[in-house]
C-alpha positions in Angstrom: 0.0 0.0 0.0 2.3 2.5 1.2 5.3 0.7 -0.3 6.8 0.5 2.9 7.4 -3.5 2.1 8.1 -3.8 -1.3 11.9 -4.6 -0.4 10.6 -8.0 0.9 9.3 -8.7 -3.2 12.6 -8.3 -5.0 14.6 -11.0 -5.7 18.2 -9.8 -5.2 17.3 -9.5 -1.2 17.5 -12.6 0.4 18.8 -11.4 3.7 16.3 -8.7 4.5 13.5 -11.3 3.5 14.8 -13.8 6.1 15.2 -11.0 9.0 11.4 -9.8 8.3 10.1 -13.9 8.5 12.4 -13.7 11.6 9.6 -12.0 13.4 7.0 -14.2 12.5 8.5 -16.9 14.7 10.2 -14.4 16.9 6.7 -12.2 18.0 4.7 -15.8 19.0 7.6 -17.4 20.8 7.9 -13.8 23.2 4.4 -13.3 23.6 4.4 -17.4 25.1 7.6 -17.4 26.7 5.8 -14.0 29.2 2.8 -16.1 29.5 4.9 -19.1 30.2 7.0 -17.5 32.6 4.7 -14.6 34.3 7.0 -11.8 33.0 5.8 -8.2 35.0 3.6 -7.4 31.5 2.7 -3.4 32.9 5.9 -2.0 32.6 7.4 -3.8 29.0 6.1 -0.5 27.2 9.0 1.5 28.9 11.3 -1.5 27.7 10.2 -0.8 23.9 10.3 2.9 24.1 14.3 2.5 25.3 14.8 0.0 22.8 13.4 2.6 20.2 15.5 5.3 21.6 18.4 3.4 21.5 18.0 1.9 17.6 17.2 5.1 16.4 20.5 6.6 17.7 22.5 3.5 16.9 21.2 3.7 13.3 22.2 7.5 12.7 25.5 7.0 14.1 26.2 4.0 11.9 24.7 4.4 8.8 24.6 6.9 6.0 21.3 8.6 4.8 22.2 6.8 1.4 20.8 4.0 2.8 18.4 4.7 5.1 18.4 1.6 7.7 14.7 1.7 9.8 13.9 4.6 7.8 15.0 6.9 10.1 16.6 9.6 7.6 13.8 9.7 5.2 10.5 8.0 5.0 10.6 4.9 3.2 7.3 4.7 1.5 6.3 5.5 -2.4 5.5 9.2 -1.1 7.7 11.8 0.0 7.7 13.4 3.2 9.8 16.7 2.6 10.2 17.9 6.2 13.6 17.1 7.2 13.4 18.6 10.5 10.7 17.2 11.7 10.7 13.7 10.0 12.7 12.4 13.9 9.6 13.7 15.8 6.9 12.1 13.0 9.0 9.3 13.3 9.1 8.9 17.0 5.5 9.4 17.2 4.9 6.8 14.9 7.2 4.7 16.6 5.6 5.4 19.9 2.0 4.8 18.1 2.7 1.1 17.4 4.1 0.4 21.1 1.2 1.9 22.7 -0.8 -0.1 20.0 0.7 -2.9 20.6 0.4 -2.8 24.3 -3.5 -2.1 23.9 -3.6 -5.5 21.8 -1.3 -7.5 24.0 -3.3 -6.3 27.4 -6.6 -8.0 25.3 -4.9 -10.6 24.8 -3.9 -11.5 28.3 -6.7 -10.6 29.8 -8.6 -13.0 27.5 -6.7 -16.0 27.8 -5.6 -15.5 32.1 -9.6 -15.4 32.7 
């Protein structure tokens, strides 16, 4: 849709396919292993939003903008988002979007199958 994917489609990248199918065994296995093992579930959100913090920075230190690892110099999409200066806070909000997202679903979840 948004083209945000389309990497995953073409045939010369094998690697980046494997790391995105990664998660599809990845994302069940965690989500069983803190059933499993009664992780503290209420305060994993502050774990994601440090995790965020913390890839964003890694990635603009270590990469070039050529590139554009995570999308976090330019919006990786078929559109173009032309506000350079205030791409890191759409992209933190974003980012923050989907953990607080995610946390919603996950708390369902739980609460669902710990009745």
């Amino acid at each position: 849709f948004f083209g945000i994917a389309d990497y995953f489609f073409s045939p010369d990248v094998i690697l980046a396919r494997i790391i995105t199918l990664h998660h599809i065994i990845v994302v069940p296995v965690i989500f069983y292993a803190t059933l499993v093992l009664k992780h503290k579930k209420e305060n994993s959100w502050k774990i994601s939003i440090f995790h965020l913090v913390v890839i964003y920075l890694l990635t603009r230190l270590f990469t070039s903008p050529d590139v554009n690892i995570n999308c976090v110099y330019d919006f990786c999409g078929r559109f173009e988002i032309d506000v350079p200066y205030i791409y890191p806070v759409i992209w933190f909000a974003v980012a923050f979007l989907m953990v607080y997202i995610t946390r919603i679903i996950f708390v369902i979840i739980y609460r669902k199958l710990l009745k």
